[in-house]
C-alpha positions as CSV (number, residue, x, y, z in Angstrom):
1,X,139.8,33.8,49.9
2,X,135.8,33.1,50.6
3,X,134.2,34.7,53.3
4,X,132.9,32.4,55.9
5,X,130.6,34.7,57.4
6,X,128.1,34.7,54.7
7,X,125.1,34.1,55.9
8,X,123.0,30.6,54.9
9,X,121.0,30.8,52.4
10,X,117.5,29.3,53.4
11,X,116.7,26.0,51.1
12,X,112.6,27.6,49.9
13,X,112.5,31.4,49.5
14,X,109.3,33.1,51.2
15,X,107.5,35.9,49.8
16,X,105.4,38.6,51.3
17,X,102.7,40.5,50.3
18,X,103.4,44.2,50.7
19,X,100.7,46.6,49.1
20,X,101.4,49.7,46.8
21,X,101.5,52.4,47.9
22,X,98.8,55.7,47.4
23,X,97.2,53.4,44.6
24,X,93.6,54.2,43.1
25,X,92.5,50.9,44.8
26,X,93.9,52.3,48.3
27,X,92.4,55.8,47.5
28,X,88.7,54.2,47.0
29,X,89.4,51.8,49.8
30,X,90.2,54.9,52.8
31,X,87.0,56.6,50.5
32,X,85.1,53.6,51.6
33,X,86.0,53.4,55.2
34,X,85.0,57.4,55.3
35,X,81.4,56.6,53.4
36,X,80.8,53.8,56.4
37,X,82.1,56.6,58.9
38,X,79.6,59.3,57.9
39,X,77.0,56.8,57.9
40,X,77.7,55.4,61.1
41,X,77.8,58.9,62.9
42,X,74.4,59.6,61.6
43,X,72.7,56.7,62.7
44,X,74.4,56.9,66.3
45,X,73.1,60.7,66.5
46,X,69.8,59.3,65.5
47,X,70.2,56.9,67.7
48,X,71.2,58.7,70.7
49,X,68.2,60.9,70.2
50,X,65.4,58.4,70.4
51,X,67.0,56.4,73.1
52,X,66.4,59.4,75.3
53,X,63.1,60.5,73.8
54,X,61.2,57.2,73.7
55,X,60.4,56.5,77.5
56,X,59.5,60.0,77.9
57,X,56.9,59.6,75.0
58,X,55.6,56.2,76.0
59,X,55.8,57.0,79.8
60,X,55.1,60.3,80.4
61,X,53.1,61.5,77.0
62,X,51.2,58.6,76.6
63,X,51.3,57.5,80.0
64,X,51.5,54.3,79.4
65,X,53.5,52.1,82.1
66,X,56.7,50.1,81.9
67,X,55.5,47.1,80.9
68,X,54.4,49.2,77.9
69,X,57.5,50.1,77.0
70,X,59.1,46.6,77.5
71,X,56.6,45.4,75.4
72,X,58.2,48.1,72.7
73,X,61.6,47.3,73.0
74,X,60.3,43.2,72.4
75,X,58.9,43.9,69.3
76,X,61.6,45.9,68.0
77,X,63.9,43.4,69.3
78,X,62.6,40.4,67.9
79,X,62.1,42.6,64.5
80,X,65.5,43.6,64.7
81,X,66.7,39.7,65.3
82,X,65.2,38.6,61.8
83,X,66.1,41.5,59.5
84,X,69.8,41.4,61.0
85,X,69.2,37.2,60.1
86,X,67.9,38.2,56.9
87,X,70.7,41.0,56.0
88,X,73.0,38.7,57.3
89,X,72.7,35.8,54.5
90,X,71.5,38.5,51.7
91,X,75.1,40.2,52.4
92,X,76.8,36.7,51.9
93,X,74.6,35.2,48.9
94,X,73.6,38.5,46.9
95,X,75.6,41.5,48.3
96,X,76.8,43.8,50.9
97,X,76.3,46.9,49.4
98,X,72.6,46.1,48.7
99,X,72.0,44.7,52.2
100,X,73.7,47.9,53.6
101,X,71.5,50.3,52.2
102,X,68.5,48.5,52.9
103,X,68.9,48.1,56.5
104,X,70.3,51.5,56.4
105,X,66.9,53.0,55.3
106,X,64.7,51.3,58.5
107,X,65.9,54.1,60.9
108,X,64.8,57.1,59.1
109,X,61.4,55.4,58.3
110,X,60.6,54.4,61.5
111,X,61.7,57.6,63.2
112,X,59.1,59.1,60.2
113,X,56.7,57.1,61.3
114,X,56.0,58.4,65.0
115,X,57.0,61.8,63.5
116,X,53.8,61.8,61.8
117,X,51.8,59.7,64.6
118,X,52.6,59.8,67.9
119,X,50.2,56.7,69.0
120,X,51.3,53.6,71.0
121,X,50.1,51.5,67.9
122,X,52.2,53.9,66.0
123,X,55.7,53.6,68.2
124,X,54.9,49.9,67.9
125,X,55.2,49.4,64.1
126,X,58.0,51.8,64.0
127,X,60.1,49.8,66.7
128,X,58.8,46.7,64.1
129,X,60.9,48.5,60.8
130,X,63.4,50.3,63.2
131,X,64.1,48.6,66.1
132,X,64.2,51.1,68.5
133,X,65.5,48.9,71.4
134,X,68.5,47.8,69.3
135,X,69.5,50.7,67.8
136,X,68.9,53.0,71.0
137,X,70.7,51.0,73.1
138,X,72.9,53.8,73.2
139,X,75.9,52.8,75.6
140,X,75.2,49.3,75.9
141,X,77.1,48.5,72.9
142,X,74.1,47.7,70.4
143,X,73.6,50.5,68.3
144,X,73.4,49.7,64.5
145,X,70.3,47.8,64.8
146,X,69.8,44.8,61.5
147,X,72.6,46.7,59.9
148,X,75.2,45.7,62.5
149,X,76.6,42.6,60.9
150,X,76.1,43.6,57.6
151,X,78.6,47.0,59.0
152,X,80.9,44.3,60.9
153,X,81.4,42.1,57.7
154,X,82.2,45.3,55.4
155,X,85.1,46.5,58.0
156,X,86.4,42.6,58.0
157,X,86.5,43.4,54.0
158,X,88.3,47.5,54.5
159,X,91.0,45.8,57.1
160,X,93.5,43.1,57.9
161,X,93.8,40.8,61.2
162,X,96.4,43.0,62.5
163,X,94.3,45.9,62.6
164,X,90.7,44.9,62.6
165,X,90.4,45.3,66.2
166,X,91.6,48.5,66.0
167,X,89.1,50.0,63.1
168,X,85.9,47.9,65.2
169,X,87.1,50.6,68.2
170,X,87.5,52.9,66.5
171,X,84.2,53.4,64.4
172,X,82.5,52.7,67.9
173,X,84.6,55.0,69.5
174,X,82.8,57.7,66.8
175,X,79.9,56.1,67.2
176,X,79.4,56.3,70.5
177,X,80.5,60.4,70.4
178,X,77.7,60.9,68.0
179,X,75.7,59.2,70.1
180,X,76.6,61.3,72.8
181,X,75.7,64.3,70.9
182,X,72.6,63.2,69.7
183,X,71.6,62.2,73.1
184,X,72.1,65.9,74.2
185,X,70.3,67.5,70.9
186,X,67.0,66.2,72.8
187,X,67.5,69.2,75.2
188,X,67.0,71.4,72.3
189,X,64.3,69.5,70.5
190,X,60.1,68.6,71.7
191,X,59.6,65.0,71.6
192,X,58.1,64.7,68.7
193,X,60.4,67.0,67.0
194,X,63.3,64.7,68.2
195,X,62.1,61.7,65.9
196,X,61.8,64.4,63.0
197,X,65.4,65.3,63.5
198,X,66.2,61.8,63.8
199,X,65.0,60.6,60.4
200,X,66.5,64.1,58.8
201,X,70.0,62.9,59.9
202,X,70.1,58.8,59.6
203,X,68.5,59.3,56.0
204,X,71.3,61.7,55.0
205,X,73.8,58.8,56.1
206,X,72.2,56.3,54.4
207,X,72.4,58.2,51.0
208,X,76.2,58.4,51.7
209,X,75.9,54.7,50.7
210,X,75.0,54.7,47.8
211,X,78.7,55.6,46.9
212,X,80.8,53.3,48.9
213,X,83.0,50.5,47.1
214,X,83.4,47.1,48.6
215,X,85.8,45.0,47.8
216,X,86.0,41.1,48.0
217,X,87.4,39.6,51.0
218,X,90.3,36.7,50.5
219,X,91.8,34.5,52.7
220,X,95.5,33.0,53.1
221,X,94.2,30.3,54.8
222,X,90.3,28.9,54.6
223,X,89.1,28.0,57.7
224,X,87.9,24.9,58.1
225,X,84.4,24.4,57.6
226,X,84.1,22.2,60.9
227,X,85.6,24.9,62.7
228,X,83.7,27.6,61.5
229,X,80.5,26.0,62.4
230,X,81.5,25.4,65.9
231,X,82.4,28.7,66.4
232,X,79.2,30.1,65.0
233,X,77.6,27.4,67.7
234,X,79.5,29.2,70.5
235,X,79.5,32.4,70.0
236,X,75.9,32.0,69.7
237,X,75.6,30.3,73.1
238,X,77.5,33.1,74.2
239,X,75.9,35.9,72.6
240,X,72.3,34.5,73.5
241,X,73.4,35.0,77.5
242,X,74.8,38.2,76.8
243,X,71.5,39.3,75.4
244,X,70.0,37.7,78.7
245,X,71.7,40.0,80.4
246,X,71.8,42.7,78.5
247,X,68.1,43.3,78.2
248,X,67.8,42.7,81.9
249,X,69.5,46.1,82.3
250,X,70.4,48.1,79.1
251,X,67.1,49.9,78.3
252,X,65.6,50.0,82.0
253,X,68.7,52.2,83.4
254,X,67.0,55.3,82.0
255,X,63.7,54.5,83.5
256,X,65.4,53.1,86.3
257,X,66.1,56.7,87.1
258,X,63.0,58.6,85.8
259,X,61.0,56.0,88.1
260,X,63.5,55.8,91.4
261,X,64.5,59.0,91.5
262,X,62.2,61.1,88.8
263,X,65.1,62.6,87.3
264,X,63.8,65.1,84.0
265,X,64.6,64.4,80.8
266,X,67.4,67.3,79.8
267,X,68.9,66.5,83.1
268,X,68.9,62.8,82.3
269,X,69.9,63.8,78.3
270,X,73.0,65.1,80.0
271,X,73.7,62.1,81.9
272,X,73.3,59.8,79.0
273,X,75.6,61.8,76.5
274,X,78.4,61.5,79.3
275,X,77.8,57.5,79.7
276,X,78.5,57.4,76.4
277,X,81.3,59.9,75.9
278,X,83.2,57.3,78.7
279,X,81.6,54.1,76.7
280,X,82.9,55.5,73.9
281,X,86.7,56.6,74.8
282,X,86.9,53.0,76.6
283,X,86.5,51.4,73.4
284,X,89.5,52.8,72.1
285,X,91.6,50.2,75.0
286,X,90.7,47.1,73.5
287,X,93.0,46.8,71.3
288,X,95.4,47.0,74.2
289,X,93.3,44.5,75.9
290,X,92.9,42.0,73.8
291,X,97.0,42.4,73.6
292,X,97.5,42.0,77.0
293,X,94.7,39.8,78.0
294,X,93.3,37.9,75.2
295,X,89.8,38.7,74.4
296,X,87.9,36.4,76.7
297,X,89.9,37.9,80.0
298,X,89.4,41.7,78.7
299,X,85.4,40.8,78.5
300,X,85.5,38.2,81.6
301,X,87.1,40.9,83.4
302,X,85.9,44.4,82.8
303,X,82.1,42.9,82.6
304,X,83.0,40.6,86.0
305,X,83.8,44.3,87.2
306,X,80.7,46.3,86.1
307,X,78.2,43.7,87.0
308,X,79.6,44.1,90.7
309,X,78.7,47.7,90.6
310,X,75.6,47.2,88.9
311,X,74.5,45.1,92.1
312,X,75.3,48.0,94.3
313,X,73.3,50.2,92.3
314,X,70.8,47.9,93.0
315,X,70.5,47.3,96.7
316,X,71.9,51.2,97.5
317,X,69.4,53.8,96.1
318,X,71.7,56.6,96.6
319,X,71.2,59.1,93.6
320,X,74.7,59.9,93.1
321,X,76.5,56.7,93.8
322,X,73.8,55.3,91.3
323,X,74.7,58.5,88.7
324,X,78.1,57.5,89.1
325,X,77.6,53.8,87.8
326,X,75.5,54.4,85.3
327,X,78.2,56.2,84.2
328,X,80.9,53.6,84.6
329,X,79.4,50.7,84.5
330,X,78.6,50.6,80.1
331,X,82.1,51.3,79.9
332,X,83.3,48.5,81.2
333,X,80.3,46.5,79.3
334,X,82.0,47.4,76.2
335,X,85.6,48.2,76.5
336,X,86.2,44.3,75.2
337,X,83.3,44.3,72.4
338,X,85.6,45.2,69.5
339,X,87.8,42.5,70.3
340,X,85.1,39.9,70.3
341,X,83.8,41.2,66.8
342,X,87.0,40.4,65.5
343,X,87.4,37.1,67.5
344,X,84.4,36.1,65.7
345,X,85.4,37.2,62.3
346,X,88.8,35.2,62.5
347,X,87.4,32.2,63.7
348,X,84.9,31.8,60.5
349,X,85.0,31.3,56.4
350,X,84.7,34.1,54.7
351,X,81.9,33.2,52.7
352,X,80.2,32.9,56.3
353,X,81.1,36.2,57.8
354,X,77.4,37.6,57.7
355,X,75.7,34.6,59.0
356,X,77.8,34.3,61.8
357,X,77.4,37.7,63.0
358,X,73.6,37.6,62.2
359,X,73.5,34.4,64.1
360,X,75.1,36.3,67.0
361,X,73.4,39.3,66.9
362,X,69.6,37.5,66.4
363,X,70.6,35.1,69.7
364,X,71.6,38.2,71.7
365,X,68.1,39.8,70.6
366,X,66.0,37.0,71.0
367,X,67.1,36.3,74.6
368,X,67.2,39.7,75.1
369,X,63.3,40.3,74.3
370,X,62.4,37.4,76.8
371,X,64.4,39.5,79.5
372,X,62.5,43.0,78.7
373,X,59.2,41.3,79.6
374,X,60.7,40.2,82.6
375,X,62.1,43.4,83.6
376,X,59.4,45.4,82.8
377,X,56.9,43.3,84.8
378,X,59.5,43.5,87.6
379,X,59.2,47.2,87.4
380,X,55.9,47.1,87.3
381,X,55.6,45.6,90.4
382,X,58.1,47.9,92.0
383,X,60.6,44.8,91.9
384,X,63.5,47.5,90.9
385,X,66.6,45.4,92.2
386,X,65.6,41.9,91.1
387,X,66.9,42.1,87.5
388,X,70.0,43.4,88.4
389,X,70.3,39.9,90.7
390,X,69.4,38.1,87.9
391,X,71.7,39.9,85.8
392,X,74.7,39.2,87.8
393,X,73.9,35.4,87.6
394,X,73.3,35.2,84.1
395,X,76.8,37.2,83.3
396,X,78.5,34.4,86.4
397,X,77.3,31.2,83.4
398,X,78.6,33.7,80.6
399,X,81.8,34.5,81.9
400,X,82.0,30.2,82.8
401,X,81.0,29.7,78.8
402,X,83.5,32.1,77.5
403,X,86.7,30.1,79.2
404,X,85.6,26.3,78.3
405,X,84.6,27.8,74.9
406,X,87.7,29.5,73.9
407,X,90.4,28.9,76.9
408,X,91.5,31.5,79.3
409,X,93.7,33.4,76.4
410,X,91.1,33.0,74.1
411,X,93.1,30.3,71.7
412,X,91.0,28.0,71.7
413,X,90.1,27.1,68.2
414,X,91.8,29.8,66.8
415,X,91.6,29.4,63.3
416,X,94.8,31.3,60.8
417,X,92.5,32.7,58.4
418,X,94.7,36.3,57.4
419,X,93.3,38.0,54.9
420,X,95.4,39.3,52.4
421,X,95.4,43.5,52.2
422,X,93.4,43.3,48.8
423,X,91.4,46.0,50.0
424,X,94.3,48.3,49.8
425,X,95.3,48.1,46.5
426,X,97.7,45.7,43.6
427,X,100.1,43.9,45.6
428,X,103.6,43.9,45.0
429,X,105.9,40.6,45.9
430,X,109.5,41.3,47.5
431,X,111.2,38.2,49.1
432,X,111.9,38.0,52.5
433,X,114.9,38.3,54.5
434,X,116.8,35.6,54.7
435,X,116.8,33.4,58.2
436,X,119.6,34.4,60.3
């Protein structure tokens, strides 16, 4: 007698992609993702050192004043905008590898360079080859200088959509310790020591690169080249108002203290490696976020949250209330940032994945360097709470952008690019399971 309980057969069989297992492919690719690891680390300590060095050398060793140092930060913004631009379409056209280890070198160079000549012309063409406003933006999330997209569209390669968000938090999570720890190595170092140091330990990261295997990135799915384009439009839009307001605040909130409350530098070292200890240990929840909330509520809401405290800050000069702000508060800036780095990556072409993150990256720094002049003037003229008032307005039109751009759950023009897992080795076929 037949059994009727056999299950239907399902009229097209499915296959799916399951990679082999402990393959030499998978053994280079986890090789790879340690390479980028190591090099990352060193450039964050370097990083983390100059951040905290560099006011103190332009404000108190040359005594120069803060318009000074905006005027710093601007060039090595606006330098680090075109390189990033540049490394960006040399990634996509020629390759990654190539445009990794160039970029990689501009930190140790420039940190050479006012080694060797501690001059305010000097600290000017070094911010012009490293970008010292980028890259020691410690805790405000922009660490990695013109080498961040380039760093953004090799993890796309090394990971899957599944689990891209989680190696972007990740790798900042590390990044942000090392930053930490370089931030308190100052303690131990003079100034111009400290940018010695510095170029010792971002060169020895970017000879790790030398070795590091990338492989090619393939889609399922192509995304549309209409679509693609629009989102590169948007997330620029967005990413030019983040720079707005992040160069409103970001590199001011150390000399916001050395001028309001003329805290030292080991004491504010300390503070700074603990900002970014908190920054850094956030990052590791957005994965959950961007689970629970979709990527545009986790940004909408925890920078809606900081930029609140940021305006107490402001308008209530009491030193410990303010410590305990600056501590929060680039937390909370960054907690989402992985998930919008992966948010950008899914919504593009592959062949496109450098350009769009150079596009983002050079409209964040290019509005960013208007908004260091601005800020540093407004310093200048003891105008200490107005940026963080303009701040909160600019991040009101952000947050605005974010939901008419990509909907409150961040579907919006979602595209379905999935990469297949070639990065971790031959792929195997196995049918699936039939429907039930």
């Amino acid at each position: 007698m037949k059994d009727q309980t056999k299950p239907e057969i399902p009229q097209q069989s499915a296959k799916v992609m399951i990679p082999a297992i402990n393959t030499p492919a998978q053994r280079a690719h986890r090789g790879s993702v340690a390479l980028l690891i190591l090099f990352r680390i060193s450039r964050s300590i370097a990083g983390g050192m100059m951040i905290v060095a560099l006011p103190y050398l332009v404000l108190n060793r040359l005594h120069e004043t803060s318009l000074a140092l905006g005027a710093i930060y601007v060039v090595g913004v606006m330098s680090t905008a075109f390189l990033a631009v540049g490394a960006g379409y040399l990634s996509d056209r020629w390759d990654h590898k190539g445009a990794l280890l160039i970029t990689g070198a501009m930190v140790p160079i420039s940190a050479l360079m006012v080694y060797v000549n501690q001059s305010f012309p000097m600290v000017l063409a070094a911010s012009v080859v490293g970008g010292f406003a980028a890259t020691g933006s410690l805790i405000g999330g922009g660490v990695g200088g013109a080498a961040q997209p380039v760093q953004s569209s090799v993890i796309a390669r090394l990971s899957t959509t599944e689990n891209r968000t989680r190696y972007y938090s990740v790798l900042a999570f590390l990044s942000g310790i090392a930053g930490a720890g370089g931030a308190m190595l100052v303690h131990y170092f003079s100034i111009r020591n400290t940018f010695l140091a510095a170029a010792i330990i971002s060169a020895v990261g970017a000879v790790l690169l030398t070795f590091i295997a990338i492989p090619e990135y393939v889609v399922s799915k192509p995304v549309a080249r209409t679509q693609s384009n629009q989102a590169i439009r948007h997330f620029s839009i967005t990413g030019a108002l983040n720079g707005l307001s992040q160069g409103l605040i970001t590199p001011f909130l150390i000399p916001f203290f050395v001028l309001v409350y003329h805290l030292s530098k080991s004491r504010m070292a300390v503070y700074t490696a603990i900002g970014s200890v908190l920054a850094s240990i956030a990052l590791l929840a957005a994965p959950a976020l961007e689970r629970r909330m979709g990527f545009v509520r986790s940004i909408t809401f925890t920078r809606g949250l900081g930029t609140a405290m940021l305006l107490v800050m402001a308008v209530w000069h009491n030193l410990w209330i303010g410590l305990a702000i600056y501590l929060i508060t680039p937390a909370l800036r960054i907690a989402a940032l992985p998930a919008q780095q992966s948010a950008i990556i899914n919504r593009v072409e592959g062949q496109s994945m450098g350009r769009a993150l150079a596009m983002n990256q050079v409209t964040r720094l290019s509005a960013s360097s208007a908004a260091m002049i601005c800020t540093g003037f407004l310093f200048d003229i003891s105008e200490v709470e107005m940026p963080f008032i303009l701040y909160a307005g600019v991040m009101a039109v952000n947050i605005y952008l974010y939901y008419r751009f990509f909907g409150h759950d961040g579907q919006n023009g979602t595209s379905e690019s999935v990469p297949v897992i070639n990065a971790r080795g031959p792929m195997r076929e196995e049918p699936a399971k039939p429907s039930q």
